[in-house]
PLY file of the C-alpha trace (Angstrom):
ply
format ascii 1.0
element vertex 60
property float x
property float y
property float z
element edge 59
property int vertex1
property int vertex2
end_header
20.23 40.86 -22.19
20.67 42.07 -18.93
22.51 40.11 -15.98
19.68 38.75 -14.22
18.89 36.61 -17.84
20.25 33.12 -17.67
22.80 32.22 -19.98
23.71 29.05 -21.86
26.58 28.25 -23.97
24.87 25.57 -26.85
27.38 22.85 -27.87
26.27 20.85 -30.74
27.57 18.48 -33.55
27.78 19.89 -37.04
26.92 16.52 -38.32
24.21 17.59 -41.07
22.73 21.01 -41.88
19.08 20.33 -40.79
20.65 19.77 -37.24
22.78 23.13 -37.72
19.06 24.65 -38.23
17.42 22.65 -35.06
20.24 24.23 -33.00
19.84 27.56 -34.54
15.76 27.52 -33.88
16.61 26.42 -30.61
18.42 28.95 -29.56
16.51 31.91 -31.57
13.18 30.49 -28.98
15.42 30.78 -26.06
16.89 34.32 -26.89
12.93 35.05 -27.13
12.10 33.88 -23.96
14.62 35.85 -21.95
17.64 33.43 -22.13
21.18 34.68 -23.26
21.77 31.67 -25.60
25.17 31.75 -26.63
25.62 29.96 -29.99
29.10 29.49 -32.24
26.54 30.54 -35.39
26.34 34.10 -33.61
29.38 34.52 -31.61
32.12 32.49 -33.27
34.08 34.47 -36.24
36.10 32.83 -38.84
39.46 32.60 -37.69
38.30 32.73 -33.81
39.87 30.31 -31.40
36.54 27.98 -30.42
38.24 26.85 -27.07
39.72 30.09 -26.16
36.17 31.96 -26.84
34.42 28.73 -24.94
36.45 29.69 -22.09
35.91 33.30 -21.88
32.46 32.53 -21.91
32.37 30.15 -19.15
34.39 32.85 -17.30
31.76 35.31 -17.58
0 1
1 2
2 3
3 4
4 5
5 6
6 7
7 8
8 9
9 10
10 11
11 12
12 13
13 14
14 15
15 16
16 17
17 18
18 19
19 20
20 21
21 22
22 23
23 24
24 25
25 26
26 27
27 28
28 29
29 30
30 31
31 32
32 33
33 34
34 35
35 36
36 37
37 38
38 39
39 40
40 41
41 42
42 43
43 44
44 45
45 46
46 47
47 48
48 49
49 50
50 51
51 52
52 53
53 54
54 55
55 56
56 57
57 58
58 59
């Protein structure tokens, strides 16, 4: 994606798996459509800090 994209940071429960999939549809339509979706299922590693990665991303 290049910097004239818009980018959004998707923040979601993980209350069920069939909402884990809504989210991850979602955001797979927006990458499609020329939006930098930023999603924990992509960018978020085991063992990450979610706050301190939310933060850089806000930053950027």
């Amino acid at each position: 994606m290049n910097e004239q994209n818009p980018k959004v940071f998707i923040s979601y429960s993980h209350d069920s798996d069939e909402h884990k999939k809504w989210v991850l549809n979602l955001a797979t339509k927006l990458r499609r459509h020329g939006v930098d979706a930023i999603l924990d299922q992509w960018d978020l590693r085991i063992g990450q800090d979610f706050l301190w990665n939310k933060e850089l991303i806000v930053l950027n």
